[in-house]
DSSP file (Angstrom, degrees, kcal/mol; ACC not computed):
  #  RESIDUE AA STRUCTURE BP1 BP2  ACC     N-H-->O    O-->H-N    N-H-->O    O-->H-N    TCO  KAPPA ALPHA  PHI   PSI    X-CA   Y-CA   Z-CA
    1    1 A X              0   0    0      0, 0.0    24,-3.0     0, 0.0     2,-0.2   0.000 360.0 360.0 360.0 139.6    0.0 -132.7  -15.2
    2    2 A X        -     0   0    0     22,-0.2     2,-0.5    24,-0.1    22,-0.1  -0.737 360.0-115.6 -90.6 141.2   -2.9 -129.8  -15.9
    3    3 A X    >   -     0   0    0     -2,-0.2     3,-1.3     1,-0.1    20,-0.2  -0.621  28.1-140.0 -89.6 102.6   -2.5 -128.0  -19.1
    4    4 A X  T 3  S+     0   0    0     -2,-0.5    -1,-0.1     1,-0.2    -2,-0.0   0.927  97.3  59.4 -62.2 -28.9   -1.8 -124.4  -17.6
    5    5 A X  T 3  S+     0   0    0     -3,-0.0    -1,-0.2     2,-0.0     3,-0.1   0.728  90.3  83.2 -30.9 -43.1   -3.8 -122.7  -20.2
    6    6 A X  S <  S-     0   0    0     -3,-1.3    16,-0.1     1,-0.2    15,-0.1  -0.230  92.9 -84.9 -80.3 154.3   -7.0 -124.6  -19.4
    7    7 A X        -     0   0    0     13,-0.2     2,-0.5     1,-0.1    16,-0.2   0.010  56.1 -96.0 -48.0 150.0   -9.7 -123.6  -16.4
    8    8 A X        -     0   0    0      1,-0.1     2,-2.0    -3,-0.1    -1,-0.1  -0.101  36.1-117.0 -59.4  25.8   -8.7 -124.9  -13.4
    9    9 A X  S    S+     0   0    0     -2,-0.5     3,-0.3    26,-0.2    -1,-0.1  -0.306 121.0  45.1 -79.3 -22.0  -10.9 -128.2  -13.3
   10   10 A X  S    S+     0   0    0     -2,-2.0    -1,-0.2     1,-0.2    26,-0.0   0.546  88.9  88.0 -90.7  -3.0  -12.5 -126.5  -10.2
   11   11 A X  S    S+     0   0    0      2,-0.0     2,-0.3     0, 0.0    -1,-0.2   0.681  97.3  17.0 -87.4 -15.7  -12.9 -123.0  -11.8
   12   12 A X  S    S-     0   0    0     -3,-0.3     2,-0.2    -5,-0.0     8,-0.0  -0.947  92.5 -96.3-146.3 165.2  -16.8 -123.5  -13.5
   13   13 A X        -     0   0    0     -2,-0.3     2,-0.4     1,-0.1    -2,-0.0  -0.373  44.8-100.2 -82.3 162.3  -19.3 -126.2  -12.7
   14   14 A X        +     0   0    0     -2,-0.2     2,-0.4    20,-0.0    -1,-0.1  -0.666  47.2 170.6 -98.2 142.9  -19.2 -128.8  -14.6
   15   15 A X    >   -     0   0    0     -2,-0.4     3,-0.6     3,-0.2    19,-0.1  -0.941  23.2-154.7-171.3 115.5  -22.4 -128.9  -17.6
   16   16 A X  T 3  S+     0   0    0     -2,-0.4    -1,-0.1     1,-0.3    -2,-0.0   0.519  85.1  75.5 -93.4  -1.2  -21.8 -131.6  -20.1
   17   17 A X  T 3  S+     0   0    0      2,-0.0     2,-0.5     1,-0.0    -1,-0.3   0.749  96.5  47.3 -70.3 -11.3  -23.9 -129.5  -22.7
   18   18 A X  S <  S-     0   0    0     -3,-0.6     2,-0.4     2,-0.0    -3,-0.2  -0.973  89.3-114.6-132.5 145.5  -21.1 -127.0  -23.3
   19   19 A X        -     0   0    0     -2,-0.5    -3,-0.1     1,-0.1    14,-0.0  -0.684  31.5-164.3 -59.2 109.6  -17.0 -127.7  -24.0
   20   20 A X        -     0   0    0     -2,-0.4   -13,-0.2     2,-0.1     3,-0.1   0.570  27.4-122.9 -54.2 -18.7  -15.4 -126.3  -21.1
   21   21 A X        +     0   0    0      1,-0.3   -15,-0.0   -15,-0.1    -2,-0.0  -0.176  63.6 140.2  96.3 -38.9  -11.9 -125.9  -22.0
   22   22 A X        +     0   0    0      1,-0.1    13,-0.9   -16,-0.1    -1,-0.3  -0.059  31.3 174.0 -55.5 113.6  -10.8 -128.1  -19.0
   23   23 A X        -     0   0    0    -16,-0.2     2,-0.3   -20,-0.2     9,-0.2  -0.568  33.1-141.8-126.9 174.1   -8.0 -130.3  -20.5
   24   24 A X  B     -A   31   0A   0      7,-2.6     7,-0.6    -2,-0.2     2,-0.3  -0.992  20.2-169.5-132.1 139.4   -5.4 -132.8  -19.4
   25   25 A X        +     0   0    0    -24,-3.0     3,-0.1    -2,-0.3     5,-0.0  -0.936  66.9  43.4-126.1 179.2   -2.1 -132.5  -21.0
   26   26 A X  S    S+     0   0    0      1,-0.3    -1,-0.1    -2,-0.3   -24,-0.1   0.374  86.8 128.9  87.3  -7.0    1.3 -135.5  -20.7
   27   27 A X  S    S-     0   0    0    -26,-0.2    -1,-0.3    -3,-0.1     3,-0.2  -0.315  74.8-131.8 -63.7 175.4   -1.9 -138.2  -21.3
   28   28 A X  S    S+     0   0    0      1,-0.5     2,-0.4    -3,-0.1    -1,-0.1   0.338 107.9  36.2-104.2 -13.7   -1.0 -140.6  -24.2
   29   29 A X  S    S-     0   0    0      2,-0.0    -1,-0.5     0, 0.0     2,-0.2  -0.844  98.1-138.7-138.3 115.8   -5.0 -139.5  -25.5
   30   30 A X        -     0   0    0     -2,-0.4     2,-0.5    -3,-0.2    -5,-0.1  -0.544   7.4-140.3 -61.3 149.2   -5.3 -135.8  -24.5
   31   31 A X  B     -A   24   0A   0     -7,-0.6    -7,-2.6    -2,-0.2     4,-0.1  -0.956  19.2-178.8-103.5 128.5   -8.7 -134.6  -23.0
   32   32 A X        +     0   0    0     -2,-0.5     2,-0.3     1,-0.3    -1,-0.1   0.815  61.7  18.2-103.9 -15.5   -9.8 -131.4  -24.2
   33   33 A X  S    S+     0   0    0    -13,-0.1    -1,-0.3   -10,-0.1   -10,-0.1  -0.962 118.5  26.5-164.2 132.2  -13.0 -130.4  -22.5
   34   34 A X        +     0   0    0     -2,-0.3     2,-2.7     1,-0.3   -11,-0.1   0.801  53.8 158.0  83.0  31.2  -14.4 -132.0  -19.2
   35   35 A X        +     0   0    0    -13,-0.9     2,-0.4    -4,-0.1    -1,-0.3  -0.576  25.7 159.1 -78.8  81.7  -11.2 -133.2  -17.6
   36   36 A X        -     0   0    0     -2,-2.7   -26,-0.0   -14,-0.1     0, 0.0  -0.989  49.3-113.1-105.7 115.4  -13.4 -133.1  -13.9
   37   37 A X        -     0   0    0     -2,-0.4     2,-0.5     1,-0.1     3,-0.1   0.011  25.2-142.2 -27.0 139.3  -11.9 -135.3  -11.0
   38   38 A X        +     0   0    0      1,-0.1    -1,-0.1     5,-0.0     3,-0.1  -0.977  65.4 110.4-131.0 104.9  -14.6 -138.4  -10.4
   39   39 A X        +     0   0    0     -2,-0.5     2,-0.3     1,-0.2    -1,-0.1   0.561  62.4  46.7-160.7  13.8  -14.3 -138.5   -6.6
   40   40 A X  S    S-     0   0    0      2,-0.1    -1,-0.2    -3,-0.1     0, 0.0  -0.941  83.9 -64.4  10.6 118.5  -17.4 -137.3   -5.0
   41   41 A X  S    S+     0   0    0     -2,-0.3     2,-0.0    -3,-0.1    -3,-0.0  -0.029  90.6  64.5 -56.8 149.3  -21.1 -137.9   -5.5
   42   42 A X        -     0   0    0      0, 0.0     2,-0.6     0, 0.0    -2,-0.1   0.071  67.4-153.0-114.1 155.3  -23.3 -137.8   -7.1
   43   43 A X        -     0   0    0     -4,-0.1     2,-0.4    -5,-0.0    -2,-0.1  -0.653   6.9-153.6-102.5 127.2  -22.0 -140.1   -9.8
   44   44 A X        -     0   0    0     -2,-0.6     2,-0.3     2,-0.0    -1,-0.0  -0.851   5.9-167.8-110.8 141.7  -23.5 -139.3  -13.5
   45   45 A X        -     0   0    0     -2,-0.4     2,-0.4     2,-0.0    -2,-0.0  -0.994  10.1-162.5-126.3 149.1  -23.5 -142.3  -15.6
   46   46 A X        -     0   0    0     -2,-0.3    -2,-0.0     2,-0.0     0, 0.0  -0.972  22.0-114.5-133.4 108.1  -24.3 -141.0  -19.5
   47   47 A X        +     0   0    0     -2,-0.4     2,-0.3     1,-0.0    -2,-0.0  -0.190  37.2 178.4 -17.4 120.3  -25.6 -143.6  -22.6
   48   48 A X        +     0   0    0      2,-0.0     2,-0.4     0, 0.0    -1,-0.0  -0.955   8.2 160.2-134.8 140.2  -23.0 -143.7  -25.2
   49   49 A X        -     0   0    0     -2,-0.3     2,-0.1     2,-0.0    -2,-0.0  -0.967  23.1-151.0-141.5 136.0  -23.5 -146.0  -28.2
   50   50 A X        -     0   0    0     -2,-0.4     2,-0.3     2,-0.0    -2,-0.0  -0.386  13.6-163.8 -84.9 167.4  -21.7 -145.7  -31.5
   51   51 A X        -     0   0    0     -2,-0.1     2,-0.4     3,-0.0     3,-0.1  -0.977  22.5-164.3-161.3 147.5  -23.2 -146.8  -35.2
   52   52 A X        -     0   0    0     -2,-0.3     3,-0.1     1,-0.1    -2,-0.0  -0.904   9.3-167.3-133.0 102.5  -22.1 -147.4  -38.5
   53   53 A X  S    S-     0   0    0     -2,-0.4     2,-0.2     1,-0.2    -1,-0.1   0.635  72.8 -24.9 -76.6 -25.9  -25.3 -147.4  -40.9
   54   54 A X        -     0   0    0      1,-0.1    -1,-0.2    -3,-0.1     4,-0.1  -0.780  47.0-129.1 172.4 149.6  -23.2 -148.9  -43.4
   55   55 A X        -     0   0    0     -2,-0.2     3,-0.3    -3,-0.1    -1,-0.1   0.491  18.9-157.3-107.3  -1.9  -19.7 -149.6  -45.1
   56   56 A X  S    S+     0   0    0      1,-0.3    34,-0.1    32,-0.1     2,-0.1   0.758  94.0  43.0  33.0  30.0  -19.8 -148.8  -48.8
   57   57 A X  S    S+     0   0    0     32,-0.0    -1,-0.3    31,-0.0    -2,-0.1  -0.294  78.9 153.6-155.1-108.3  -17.1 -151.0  -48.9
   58   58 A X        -     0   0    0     -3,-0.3    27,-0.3    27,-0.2    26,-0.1  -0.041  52.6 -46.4  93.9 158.1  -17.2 -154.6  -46.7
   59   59 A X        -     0   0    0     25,-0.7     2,-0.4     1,-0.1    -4,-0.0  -0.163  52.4-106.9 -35.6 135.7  -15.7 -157.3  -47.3
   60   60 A X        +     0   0    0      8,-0.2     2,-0.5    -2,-0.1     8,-0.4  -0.583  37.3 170.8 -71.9 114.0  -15.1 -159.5  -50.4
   61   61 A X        -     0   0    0     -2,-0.4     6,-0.2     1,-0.2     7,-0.1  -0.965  24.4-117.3-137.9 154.6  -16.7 -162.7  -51.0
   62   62 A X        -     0   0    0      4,-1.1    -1,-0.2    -2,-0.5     6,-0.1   0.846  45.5 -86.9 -54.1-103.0  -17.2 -165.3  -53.5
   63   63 A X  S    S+     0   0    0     44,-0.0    45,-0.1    41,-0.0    44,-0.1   0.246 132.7  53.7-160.6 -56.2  -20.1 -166.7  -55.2
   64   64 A X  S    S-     0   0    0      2,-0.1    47,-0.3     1,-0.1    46,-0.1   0.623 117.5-111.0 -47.4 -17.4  -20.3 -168.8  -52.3
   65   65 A X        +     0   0    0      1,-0.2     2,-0.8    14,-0.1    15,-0.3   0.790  66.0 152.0  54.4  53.8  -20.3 -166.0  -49.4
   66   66 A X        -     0   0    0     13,-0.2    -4,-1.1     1,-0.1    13,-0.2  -0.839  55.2-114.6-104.1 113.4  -17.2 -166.8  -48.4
   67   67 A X        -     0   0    0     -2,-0.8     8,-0.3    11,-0.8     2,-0.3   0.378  30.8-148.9  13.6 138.9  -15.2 -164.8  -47.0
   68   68 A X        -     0   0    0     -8,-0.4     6,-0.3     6,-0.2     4,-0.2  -0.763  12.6-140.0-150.9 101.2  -11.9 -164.0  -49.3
   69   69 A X    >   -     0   0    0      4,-1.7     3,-1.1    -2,-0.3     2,-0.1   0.436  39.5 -81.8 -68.2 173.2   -8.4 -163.1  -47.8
   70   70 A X  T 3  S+     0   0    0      1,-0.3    -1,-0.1     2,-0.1     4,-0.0   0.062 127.8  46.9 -78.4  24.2   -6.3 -161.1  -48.8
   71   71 A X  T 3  S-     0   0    0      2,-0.1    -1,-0.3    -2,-0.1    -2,-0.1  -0.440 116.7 -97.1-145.2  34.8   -4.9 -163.1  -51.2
   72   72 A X  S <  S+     0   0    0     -3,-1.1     2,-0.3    -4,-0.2    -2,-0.1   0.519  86.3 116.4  67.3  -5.5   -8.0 -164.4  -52.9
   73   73 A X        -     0   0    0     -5,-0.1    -4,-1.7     1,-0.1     2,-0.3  -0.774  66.8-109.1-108.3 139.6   -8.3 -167.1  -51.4
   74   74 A X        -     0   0    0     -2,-0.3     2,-0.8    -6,-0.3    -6,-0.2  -0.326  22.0-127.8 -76.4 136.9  -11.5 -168.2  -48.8
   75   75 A X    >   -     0   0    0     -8,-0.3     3,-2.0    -2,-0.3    -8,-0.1  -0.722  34.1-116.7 -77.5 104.6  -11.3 -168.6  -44.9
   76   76 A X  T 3  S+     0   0    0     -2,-0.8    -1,-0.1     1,-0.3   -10,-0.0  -0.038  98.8  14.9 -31.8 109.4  -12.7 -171.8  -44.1
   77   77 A X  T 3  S+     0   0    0      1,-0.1     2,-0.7   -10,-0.1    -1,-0.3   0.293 100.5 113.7 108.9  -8.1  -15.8 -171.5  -42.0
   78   78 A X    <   +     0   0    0     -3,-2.0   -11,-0.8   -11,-0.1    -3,-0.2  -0.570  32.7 162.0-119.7  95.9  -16.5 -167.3  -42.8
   79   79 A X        -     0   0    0     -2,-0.7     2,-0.2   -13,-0.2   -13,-0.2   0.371  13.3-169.3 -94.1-163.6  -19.2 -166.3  -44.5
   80   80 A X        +     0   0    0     24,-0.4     2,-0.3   -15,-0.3    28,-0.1  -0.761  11.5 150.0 161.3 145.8  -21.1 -163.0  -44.9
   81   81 A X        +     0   0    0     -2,-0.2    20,-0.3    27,-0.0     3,-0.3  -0.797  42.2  52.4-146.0-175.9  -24.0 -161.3  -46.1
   82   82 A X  S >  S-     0   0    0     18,-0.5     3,-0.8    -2,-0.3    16,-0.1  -0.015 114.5 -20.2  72.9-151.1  -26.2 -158.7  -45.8
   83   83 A X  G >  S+     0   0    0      1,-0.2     3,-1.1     2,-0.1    -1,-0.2   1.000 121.2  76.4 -64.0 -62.4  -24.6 -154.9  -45.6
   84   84 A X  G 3  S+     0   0    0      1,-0.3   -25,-0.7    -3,-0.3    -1,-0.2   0.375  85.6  65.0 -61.8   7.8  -21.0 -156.1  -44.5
   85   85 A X  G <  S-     0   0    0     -3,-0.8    -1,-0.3     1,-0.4   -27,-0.2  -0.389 118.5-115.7 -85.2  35.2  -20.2 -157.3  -48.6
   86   86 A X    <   -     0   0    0     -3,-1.1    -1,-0.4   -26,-0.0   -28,-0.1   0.263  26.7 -82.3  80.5-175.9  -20.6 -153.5  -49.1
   87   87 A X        -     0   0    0     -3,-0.1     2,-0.2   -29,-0.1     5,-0.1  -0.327  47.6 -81.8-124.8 170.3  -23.0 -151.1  -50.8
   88   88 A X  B >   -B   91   0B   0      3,-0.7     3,-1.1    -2,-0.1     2,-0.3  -0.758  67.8-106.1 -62.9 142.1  -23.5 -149.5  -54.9
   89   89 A X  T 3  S+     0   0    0      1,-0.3    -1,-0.1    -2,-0.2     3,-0.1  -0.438  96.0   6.3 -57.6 106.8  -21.0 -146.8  -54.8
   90   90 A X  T 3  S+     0   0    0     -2,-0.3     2,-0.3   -34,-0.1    -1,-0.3   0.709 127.5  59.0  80.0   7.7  -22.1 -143.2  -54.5
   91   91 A X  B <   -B   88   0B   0     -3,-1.1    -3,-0.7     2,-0.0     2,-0.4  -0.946  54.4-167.5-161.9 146.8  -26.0 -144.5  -54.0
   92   92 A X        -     0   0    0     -2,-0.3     2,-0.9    -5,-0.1     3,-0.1  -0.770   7.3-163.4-148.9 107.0  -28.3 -146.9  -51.7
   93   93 A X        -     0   0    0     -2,-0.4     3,-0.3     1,-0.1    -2,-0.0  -0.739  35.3 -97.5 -95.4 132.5  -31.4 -147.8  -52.5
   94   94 A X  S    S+     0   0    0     -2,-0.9    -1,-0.1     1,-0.2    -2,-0.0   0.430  95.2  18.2 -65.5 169.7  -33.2 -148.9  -49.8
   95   95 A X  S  > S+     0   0    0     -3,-0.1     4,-1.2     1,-0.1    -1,-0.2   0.759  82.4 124.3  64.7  19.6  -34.0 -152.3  -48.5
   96   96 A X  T  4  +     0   0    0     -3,-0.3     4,-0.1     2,-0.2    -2,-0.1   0.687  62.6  63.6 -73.3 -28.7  -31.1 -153.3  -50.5
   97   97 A X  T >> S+     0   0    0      2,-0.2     3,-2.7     3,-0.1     4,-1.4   0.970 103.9  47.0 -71.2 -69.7  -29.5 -154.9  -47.3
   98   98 A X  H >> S+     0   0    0      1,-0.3     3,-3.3     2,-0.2     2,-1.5   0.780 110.4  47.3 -36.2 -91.8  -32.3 -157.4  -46.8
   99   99 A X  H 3X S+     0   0    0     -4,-1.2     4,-0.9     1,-0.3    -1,-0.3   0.328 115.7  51.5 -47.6  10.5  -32.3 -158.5  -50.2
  100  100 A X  H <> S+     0   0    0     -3,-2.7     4,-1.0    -2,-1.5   -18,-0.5   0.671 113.9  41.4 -91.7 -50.1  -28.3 -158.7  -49.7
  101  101 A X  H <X S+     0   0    0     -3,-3.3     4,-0.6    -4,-1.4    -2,-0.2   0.406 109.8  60.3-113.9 -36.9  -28.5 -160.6  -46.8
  102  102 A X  H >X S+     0   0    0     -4,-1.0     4,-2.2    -5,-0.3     3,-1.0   0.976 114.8  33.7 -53.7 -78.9  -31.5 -162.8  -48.4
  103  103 A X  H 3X S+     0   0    0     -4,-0.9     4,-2.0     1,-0.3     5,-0.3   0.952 124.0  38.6 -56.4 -58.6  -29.2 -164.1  -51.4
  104  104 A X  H 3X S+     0   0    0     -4,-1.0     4,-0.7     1,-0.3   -24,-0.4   0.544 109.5  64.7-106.9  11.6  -26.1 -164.3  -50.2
  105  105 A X  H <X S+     0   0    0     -3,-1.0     4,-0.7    -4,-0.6    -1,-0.3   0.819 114.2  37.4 -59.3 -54.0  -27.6 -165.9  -46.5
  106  106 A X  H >X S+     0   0    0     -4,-2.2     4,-1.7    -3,-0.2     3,-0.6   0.893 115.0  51.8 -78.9 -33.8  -28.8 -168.9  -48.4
  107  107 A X  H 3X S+     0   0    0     -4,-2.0     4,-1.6     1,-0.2     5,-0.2   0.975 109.2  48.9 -48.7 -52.7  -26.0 -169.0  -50.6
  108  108 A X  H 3X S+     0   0    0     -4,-0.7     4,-0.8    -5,-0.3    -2,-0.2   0.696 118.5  43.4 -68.1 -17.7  -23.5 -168.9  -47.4
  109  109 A X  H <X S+     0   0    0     -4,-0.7     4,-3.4    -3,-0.6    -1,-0.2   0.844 107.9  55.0 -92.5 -25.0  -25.7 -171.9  -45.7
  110  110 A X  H  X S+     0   0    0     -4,-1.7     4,-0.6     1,-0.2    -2,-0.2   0.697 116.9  39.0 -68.8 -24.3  -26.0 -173.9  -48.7
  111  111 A X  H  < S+     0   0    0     -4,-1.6    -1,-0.2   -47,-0.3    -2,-0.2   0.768 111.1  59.0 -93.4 -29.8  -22.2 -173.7  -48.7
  112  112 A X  H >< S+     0   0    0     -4,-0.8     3,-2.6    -5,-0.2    -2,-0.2   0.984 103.8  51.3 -42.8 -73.4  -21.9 -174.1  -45.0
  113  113 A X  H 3< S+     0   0    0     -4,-3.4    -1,-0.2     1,-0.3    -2,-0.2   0.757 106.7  53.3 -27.7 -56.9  -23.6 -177.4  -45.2
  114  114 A X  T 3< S+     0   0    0     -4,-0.6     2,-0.3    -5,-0.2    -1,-0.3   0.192  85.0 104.5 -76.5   3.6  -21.3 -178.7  -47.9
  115  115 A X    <         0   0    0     -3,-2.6    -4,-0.0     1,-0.1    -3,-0.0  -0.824 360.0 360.0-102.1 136.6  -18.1 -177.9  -45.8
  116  116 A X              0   0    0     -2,-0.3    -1,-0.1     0, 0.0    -3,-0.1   0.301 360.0 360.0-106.8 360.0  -16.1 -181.1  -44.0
């Protein structure tokens, strides 16, 4: 069902630089802009890649780099280094991730090793 408000999906060409208005409504995820029928060529395919530069948070681990549940306790076999055992709070000085990922990479094999 078409949102009566919105452009007709046929009413402007479609130009993925600008919001159209063109919506879908009675979806379970509404579409708000660019609702255009894919049923006739030419077929556009568009790059989309997401990124997360960093979590200022990450997961908790131990002395070992294990991994640490939500009850303190480690999960056998799941380590971690590097950025995902979080950031300083409110600041990042760079190349902090290497050295992050240096320490607590040899800690987390040196523990590996030692696991039955």
């Amino acid at each position: 069902m078409r949102n009566s408000t919105a452009p007709s999906p046929t009413s402007t060409p479609f130009d993925p630089r600008e919001p159209d208005g063109k919506a879908t409504c009675g979806l379970v995820i509404p579409k708000s802009n660019w609702a255009t029928r894919i049923d006739e060529p030419p077929f556009r395919a568009y790059p989309v890649t997401g990124g997360i530069t960093f979590t200022f948070g990450g997961v908790e681990v131990n002395r070992n780099a294990q991994v640490l549940s939500t009850i303190d306790q480690p999960i056998k076999g799941l380590f971690a280094s590097g950025d995902i055992v979080g950031l300083f709070f409110h600041n990042y000085p760079s190349f902090t991730g290497q050295t992050r990922n240096a320490v607590f990479g040899r800690l987390a094999g040196k523990a590996a090793v030692g696991e039955n």
